[in-house]
Wavefront OBJ file of the C-alpha trace (Angstrom):
o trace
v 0.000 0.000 0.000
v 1.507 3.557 -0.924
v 2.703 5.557 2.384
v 0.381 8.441 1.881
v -2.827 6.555 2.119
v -1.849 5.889 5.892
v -3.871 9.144 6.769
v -6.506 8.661 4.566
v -8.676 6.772 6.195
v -9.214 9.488 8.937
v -9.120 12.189 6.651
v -11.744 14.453 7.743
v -10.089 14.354 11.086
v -6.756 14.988 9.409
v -7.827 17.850 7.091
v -9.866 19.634 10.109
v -6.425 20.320 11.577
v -4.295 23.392 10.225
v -1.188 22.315 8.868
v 1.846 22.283 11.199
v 3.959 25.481 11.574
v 3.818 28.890 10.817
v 5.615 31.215 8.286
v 7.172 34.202 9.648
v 5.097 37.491 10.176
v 7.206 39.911 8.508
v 5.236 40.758 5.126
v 8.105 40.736 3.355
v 9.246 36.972 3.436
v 9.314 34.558 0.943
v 7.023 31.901 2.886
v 4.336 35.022 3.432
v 4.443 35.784 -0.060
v 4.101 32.353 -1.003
v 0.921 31.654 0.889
v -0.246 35.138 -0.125
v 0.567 33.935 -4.134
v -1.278 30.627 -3.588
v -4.563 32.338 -1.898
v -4.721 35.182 -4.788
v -4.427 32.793 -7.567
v -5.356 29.497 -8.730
v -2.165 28.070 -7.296
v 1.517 28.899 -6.862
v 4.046 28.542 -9.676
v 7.828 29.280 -9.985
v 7.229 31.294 -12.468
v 4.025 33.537 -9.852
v 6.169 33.415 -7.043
v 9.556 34.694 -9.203
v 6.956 37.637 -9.933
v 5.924 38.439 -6.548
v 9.503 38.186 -4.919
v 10.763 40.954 -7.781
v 7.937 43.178 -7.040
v 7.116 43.079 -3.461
v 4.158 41.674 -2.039
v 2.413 45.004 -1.893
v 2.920 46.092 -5.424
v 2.299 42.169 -6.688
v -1.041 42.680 -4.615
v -2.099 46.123 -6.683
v -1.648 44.198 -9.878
v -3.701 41.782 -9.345
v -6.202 44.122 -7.760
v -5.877 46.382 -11.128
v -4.847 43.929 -13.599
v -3.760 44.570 -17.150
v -5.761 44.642 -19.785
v -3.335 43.938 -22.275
v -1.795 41.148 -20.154
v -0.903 38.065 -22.614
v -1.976 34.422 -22.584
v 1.222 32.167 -23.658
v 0.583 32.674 -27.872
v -0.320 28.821 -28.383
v -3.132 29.009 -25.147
v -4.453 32.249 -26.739
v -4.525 30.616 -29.990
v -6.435 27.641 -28.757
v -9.051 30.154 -27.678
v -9.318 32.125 -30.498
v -10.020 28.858 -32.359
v -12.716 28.130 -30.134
v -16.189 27.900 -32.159
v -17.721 30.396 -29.375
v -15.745 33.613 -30.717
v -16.665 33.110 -34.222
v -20.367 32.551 -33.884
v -22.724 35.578 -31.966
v -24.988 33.949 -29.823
v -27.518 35.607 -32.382
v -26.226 33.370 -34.355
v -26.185 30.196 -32.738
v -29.613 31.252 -31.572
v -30.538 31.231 -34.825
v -29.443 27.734 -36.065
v -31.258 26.427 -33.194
v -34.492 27.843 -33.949
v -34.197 26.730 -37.899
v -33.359 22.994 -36.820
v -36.811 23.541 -34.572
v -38.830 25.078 -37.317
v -37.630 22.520 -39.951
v -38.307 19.533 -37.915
v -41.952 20.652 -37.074
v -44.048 19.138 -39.969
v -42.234 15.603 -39.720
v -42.695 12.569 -36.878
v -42.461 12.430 -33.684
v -38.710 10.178 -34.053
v -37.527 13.397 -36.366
v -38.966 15.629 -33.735
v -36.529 14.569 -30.979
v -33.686 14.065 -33.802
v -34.065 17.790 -34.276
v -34.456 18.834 -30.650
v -31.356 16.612 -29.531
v -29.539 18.353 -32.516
v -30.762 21.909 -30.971
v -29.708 21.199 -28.040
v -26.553 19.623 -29.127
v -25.647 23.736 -29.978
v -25.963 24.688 -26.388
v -24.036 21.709 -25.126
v -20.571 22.348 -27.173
v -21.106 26.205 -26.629
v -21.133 25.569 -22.639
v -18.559 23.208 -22.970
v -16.208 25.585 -25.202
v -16.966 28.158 -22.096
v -15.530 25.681 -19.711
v -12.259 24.678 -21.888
v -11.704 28.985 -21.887
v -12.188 29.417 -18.627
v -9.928 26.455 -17.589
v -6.919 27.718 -19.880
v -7.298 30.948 -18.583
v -7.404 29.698 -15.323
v -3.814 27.718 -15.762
v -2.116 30.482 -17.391
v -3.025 33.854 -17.173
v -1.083 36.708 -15.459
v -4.378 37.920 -14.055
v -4.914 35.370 -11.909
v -7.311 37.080 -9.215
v -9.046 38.733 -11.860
v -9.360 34.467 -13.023
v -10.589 33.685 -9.701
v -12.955 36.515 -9.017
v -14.935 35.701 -12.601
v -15.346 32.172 -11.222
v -16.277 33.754 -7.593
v -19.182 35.642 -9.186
v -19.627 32.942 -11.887
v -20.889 31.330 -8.932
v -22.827 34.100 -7.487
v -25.042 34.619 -10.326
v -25.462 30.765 -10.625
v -26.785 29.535 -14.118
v -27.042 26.107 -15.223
v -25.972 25.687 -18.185
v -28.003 22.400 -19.081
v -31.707 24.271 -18.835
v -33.024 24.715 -21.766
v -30.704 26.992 -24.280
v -28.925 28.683 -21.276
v -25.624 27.223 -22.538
v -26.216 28.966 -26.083
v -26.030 32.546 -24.022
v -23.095 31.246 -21.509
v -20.003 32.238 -23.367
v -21.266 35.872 -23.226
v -22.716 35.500 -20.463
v -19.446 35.355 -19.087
v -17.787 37.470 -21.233
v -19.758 40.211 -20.966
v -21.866 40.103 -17.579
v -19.055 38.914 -15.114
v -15.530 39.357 -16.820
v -15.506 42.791 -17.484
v -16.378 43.831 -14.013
v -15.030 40.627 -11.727
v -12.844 43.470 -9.782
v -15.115 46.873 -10.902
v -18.369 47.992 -10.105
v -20.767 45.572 -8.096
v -24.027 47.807 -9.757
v -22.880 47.272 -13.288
v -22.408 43.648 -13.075
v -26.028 43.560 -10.965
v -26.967 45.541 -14.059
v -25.178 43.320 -17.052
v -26.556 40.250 -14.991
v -30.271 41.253 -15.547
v -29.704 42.198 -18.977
v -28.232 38.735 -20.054
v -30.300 36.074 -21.929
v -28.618 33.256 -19.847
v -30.014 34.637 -16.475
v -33.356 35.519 -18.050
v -33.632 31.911 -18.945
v -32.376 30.462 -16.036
v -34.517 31.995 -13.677
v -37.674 32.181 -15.834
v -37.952 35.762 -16.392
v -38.944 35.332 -20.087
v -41.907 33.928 -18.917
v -42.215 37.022 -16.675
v -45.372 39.400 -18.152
v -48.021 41.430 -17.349
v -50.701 39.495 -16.081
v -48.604 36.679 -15.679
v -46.234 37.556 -13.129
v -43.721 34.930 -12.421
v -41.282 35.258 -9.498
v -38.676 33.194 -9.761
v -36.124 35.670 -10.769
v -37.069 38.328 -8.174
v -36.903 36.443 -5.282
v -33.690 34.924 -6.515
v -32.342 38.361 -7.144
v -32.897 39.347 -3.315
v -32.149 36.157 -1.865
v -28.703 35.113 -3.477
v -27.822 37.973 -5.335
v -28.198 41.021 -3.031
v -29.518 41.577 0.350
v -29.424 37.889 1.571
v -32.192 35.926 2.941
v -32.093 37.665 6.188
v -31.800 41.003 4.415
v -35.077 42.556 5.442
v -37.296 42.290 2.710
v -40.578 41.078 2.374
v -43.053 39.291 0.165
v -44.510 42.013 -1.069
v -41.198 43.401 -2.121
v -40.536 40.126 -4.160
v -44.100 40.916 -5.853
v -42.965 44.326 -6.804
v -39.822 43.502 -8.043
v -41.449 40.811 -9.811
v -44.101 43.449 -11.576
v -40.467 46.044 -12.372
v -38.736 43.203 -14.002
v -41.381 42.488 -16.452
v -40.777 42.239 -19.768
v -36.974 41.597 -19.351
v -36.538 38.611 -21.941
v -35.245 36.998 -24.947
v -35.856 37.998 -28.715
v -36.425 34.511 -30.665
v -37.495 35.200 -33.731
v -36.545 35.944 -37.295
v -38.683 38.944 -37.532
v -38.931 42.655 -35.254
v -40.747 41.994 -32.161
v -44.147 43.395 -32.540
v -44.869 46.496 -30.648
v -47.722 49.291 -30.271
v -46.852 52.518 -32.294
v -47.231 54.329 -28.465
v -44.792 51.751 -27.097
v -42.053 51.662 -29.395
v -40.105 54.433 -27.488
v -39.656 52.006 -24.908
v -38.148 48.792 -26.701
v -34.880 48.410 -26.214
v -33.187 45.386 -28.009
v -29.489 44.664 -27.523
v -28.365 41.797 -29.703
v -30.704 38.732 -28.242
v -31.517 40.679 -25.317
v -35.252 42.260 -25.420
v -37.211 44.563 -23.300
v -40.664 44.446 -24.791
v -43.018 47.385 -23.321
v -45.835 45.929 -24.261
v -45.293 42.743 -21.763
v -44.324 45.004 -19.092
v -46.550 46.046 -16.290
v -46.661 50.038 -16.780
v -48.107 50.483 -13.529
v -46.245 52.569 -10.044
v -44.893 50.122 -7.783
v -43.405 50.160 -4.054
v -40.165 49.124 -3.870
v -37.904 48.814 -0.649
v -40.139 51.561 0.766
v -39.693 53.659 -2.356
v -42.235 54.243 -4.648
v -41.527 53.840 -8.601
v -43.092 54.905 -11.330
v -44.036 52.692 -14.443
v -41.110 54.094 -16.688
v -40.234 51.149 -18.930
v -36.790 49.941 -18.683
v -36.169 52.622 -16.091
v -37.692 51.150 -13.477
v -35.316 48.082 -13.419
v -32.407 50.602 -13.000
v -33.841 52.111 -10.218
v -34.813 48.849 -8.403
v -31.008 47.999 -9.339
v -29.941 50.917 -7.346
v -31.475 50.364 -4.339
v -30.585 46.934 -4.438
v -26.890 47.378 -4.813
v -26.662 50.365 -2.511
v -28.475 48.928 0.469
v -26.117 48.220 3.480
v -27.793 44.387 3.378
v -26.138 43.941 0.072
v -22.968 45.339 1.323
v -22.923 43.168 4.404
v -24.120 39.890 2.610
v -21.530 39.930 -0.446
v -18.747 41.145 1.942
v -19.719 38.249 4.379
v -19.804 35.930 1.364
v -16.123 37.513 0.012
v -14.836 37.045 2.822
v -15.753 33.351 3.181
v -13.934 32.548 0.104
v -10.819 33.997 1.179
v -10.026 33.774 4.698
v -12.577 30.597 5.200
v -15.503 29.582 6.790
v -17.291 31.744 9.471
v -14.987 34.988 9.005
v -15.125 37.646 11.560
v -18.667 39.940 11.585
v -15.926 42.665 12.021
v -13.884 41.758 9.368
v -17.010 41.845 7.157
v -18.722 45.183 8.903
v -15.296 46.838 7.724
v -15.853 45.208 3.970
v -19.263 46.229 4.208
v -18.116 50.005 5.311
v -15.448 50.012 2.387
v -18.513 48.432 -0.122
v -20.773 51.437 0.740
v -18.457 54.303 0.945
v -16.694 52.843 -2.781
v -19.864 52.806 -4.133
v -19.839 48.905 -4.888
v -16.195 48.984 -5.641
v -14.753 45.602 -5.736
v -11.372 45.800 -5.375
v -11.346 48.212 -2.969
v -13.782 45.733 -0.720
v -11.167 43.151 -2.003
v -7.975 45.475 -0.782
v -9.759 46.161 3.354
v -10.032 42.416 3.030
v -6.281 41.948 2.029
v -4.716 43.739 4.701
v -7.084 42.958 6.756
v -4.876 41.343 10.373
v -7.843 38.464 9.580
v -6.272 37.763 6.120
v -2.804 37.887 7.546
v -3.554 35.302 9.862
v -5.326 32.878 7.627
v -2.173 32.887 5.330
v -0.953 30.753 8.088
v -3.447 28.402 8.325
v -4.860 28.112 4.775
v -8.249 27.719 3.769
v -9.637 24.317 2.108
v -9.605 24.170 -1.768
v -13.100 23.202 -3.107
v -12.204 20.553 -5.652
v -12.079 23.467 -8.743
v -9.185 25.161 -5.881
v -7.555 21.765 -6.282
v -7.407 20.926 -9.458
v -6.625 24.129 -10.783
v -3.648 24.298 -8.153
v -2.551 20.853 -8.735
v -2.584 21.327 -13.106
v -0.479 24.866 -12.152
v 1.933 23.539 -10.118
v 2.910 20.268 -11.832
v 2.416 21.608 -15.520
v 4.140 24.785 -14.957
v 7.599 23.635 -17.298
v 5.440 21.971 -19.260
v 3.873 22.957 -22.215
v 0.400 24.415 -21.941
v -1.880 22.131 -21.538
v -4.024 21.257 -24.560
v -6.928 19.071 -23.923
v -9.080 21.285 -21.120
v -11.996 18.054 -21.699
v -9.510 15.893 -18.985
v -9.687 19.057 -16.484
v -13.521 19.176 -17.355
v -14.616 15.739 -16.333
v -12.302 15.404 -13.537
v -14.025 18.162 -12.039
v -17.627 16.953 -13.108
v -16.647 13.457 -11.653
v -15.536 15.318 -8.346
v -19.158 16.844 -8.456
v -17.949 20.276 -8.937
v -18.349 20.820 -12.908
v -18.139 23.993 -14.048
v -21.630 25.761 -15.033
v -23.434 22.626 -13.927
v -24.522 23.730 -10.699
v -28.593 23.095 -11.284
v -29.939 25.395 -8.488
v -29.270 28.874 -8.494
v -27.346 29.509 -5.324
v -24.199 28.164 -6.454
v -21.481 25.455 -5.271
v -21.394 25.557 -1.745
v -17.564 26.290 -1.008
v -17.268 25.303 3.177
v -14.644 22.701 3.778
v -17.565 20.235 5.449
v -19.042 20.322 2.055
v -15.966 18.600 -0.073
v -13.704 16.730 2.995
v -15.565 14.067 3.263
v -14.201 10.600 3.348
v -14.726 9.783 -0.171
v -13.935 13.223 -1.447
v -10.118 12.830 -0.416
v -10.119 9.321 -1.534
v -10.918 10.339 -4.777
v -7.624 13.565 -4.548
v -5.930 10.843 -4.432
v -6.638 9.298 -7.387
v -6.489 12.388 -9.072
v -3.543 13.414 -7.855
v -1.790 10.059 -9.348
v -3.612 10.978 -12.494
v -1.759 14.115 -12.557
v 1.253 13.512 -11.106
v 1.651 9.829 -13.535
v -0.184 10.037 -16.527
v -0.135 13.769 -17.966
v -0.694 12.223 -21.732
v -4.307 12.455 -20.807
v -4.216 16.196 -20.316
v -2.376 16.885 -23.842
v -3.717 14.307 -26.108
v -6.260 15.204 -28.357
v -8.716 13.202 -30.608
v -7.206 13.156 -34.167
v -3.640 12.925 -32.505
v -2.127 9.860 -34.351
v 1.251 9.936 -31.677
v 1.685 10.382 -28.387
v 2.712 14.059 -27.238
v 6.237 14.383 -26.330
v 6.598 15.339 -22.795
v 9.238 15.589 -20.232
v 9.736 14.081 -16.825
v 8.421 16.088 -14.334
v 10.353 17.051 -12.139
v 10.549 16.862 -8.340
v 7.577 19.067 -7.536
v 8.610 19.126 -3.309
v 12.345 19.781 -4.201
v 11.822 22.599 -6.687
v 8.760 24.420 -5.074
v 10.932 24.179 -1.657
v 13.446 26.625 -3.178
v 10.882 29.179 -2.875
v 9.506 28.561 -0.148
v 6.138 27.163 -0.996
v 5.927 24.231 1.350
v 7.094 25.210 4.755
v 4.102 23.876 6.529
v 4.577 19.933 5.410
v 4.457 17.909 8.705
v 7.151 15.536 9.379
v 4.951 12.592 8.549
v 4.654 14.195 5.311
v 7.750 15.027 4.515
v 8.569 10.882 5.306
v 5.920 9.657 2.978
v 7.544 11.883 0.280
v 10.751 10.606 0.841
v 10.243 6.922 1.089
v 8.570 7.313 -2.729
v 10.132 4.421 -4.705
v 9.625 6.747 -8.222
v 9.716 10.561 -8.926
v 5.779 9.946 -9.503
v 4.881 8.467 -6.621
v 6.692 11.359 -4.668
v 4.678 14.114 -6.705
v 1.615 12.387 -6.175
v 2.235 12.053 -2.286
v 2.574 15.863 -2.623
v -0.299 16.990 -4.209
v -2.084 14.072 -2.352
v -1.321 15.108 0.917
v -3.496 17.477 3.838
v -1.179 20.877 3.458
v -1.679 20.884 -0.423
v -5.729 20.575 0.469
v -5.575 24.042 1.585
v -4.342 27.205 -0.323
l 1 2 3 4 5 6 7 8 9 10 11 12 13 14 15 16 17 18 19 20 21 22 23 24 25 26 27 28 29 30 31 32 33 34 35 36 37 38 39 40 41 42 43 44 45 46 47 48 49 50 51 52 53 54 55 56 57 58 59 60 61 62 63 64 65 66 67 68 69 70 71 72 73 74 75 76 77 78 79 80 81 82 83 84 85 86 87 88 89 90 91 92 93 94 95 96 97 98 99 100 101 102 103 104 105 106 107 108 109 110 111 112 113 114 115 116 117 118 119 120 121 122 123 124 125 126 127 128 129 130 131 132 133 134 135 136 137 138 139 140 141 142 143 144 145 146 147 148 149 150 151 152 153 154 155 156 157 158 159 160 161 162 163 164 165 166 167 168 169 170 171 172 173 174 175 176 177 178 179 180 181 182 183 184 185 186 187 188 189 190 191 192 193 194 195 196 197 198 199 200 201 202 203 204 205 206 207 208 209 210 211 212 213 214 215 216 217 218 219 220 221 222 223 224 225 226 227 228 229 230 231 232 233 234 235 236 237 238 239 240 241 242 243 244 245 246 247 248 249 250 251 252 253 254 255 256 257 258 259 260 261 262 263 264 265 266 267 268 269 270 271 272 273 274 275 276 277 278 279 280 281 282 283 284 285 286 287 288 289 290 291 292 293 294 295 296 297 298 299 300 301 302 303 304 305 306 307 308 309 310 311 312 313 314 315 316 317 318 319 320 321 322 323 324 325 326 327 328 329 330 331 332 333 334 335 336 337 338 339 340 341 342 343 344 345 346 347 348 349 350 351 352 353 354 355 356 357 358 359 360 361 362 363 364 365 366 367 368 369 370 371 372 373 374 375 376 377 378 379 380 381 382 383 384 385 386 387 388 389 390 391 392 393 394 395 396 397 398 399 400 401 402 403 404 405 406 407 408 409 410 411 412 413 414 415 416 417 418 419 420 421 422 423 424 425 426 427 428 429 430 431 432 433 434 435 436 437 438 439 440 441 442 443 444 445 446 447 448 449 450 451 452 453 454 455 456 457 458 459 460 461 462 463 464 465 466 467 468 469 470 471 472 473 474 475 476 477 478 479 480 481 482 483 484 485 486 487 488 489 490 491 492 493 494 495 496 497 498 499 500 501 502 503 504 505 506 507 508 509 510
């Protein structure tokens, strides 16, 4: 039996313990900035922590906070992307081909029916999937790794599941445009993007949302997981009246104009397969939040939206939820009441709710324990760190079902509040078992990660090297525990010793 899986057995025990030791205080040493690299990003490489040391942890910190816009993908990952189906075809477009496949198939059988709707449907599958294989490169290799982390934070937030109905047809700009652009920005105009996106309108039934026949689905969502939090004060009345504002929000599916009174057509506002259709809106006042709105149209969605992401509940229950994510489960109140503070007087600023997080004494101190990796924390990590003198990786499909098998796929989350992300929910038993596995898969058998279909030959690969030896130099692993350090060492091939490592309870926790 290998070493390592002497602590597996108790593993939930194990993993409940914080690693042994403690890296200095002082901000400015290399095992602080190592923990601080690995909690920032999707997982400490040579090549991160080489950055940090030559900037400083503070000004490393402001990048990431601020990242570049211009900041380049390794040319062969970026070209892997750009091939990707998803930025050639508009989700018009794909929209589109969907809805002739439908129309063709509806004079013939009932067998050619479901022929045509698996085909339809077939569209939004390889368009979620192509989201996935994007957001995993980008994920492994690029320099703006928090703003990486922070897309999948509020990918997360503003759950959709990509296998209702056509959602994953609207998913690769759902993500492009709704969370990407403002992952470290404005919280308002990402509220705002998010309730202008065809994915979310779908999701959460809003394009079935009309005057007369309210539905509330999306509303009550929008309160519950998306702003103020279940305990943040509103009532059912409020979910009615946001219900009655956010009518009319939907999708345009058709070949021809949507069909609006000559009175009305002021208000229709149409932006690609977005639709706001007055005439399925309810034009009449409502009361908001206390505040009374007047039937304006479109308007009245923005100024629900405002309330909504200026009202201290919002502030409290995103900062509580931020601050989950990176300092672990049950942070301070105070820690949060100071993000909340920061939230409200910033306007919704992101980063600089991220930045009273960061140097925050709470964050300091949780560098030294580490906080469990969900399994998307762990596989990410694990792909960084053993990969990183590799080439890139070029089949993202391994990644993909690794994390679907560990129950953690990416966009396949079917109810709308998201993975859960507290260590009792992934350190089960049969949860580390399984790292185990995984880590042997990665640490012996990286073929499967750069293969690809129509390859005729294996892809040429090098040895990895020693991953404990090498990461050591920089100071990435002062926390192993003796016991860990011995199983390591008594590895009878360079393999087993790398899969020891990124098998073993320290690496569980970023």
């Amino acid at each position: 039996m290998l070493p390592l899986l002497l602590w597996l057995p108790p593993a939930t025990r194990a993993l409940a313990q914080p690693p042994g030791g403690n890296p200095p205080k002082s901000a400015g040493n290399a095992a602080h900035d190592a923990a601080l690299v690995n909690r920032i990003t999707w997982g400490a490489t040579p090549s991160e922590l080489a950055r940090i040391h030559e900037l400083g942890a503070d000004a490393y910190l402001h990048r990431q906070l601020h990242p570049d816009a211009h900041a380049a993908l390794p040319a062969e990952v970026q070209q892997r992307i750009n091939d990707l189906s998803i930025n050639h075809e508009s989700e018009q477009d794909a929209q589109a081909r969907q809805r002739k496949i439908r129309q063709d198939a509806r004079e013939l059988d009932a067998e050619a029916k479901q022929k045509a709707q698996r085909e339809a449907r077939a569209i939004s599958r390889d368009r979620a999937d192509e989201t996935a294989y994007r957001t995993i490169w980008r994920a492994l290799y690029s320099p703006n790794q928090l703003q990486e982390q922070m897309t999948w934070f509020w990918m997360n937030h503003f759950n959709v599941f990509a296998g209702k109905n056509d959602v994953g047809t609207y998913l690769p700009q759902y993500e492009a445009r709704a969370i990407r652009p403002h992952a470290l920005g404005n919280f308002r105009d990402m509220l705002r993007a998010t309730t202008r996106s065809p994915a979310m309108l779908v999701y959460l039934d809003n394009t079935r949302n009309t005057v007369g026949h309210i539905n509330e689905n999306y509303a009550r969502e929008l309160m519950e997981l998306h702003t103020l939090g279940v305990k943040g004060g509103y009532t059912q009345t409020d979910v009615q009246e946001l219900a009655r504002i956010l009518t009319g929000l939907g999708v345009h599916n058709s070949d021809k104009p949507p069909k609006v009174k000559p009175e009305l057509r002021g208000q229709l506002v149409q932006d690609g397969v977005f639709l706001f259709h007055p005439g399925r809106h309810d034009p009449g006042d409502k009361v908001f939040l206390g505040q009374k709105i007047r039937g304006g149209g479109l308007a009245e969605v923005d100024h629900a939206l405002d309330l909504l992401a200026r009202h201290p509940a919002t502030a409290h229950f995103v900062s509580g939820k931020l601050a989950a994510f990176f300092v672990g489960d049950a942070p301070s109140p105070a820690l949060a009441d100071r993000m909340a503070k920061t939230f409200l007087a910033q306007d919704g600023d992101i980063a600089a709710t991220l930045q009273t997080l960061f140097t925050s004494a709470e964050f300091t101190a949780s560098l030294k324990t580490g906080v469990f990796k969900d399994p998307v924390h762990y596989v990410f990590s694990s792909l960084r760190l053993a990969y990183a003198d590799l080439p890139p990786v070029r089949n993202p499909r391994a990644a993909m079902a690794i994390l679907r098998q560990m129950g953690q796929g990416l966009y396949q989350r079917p109810t709308p509040d998201g993975y859960p992300l507290a260590m009792s929910d992934w350190s089960g038993s049969g949860q580390m078992t399984q790292r185990f596995e995984i880590a042997r898969t990665i640490a012996a058998a990286p073929q499967g990660f750069y293969r690809l279909p129509d390859d005729t030959q294996p892809f040429v690969l090098p040895r990895l090297p020693n991953l404990l030896a090498s990461a050591s130099e920089q100071s990435l692993f002062t926390t192993l525990a003796p016991a860990t350090r011995e199983a390591i060492a008594q590895a009878k091939t360079p393999a087993d010793a790398n899969t020891y490592l990124l098998a073993s309870p320290e690496f569980m926790r970023r």
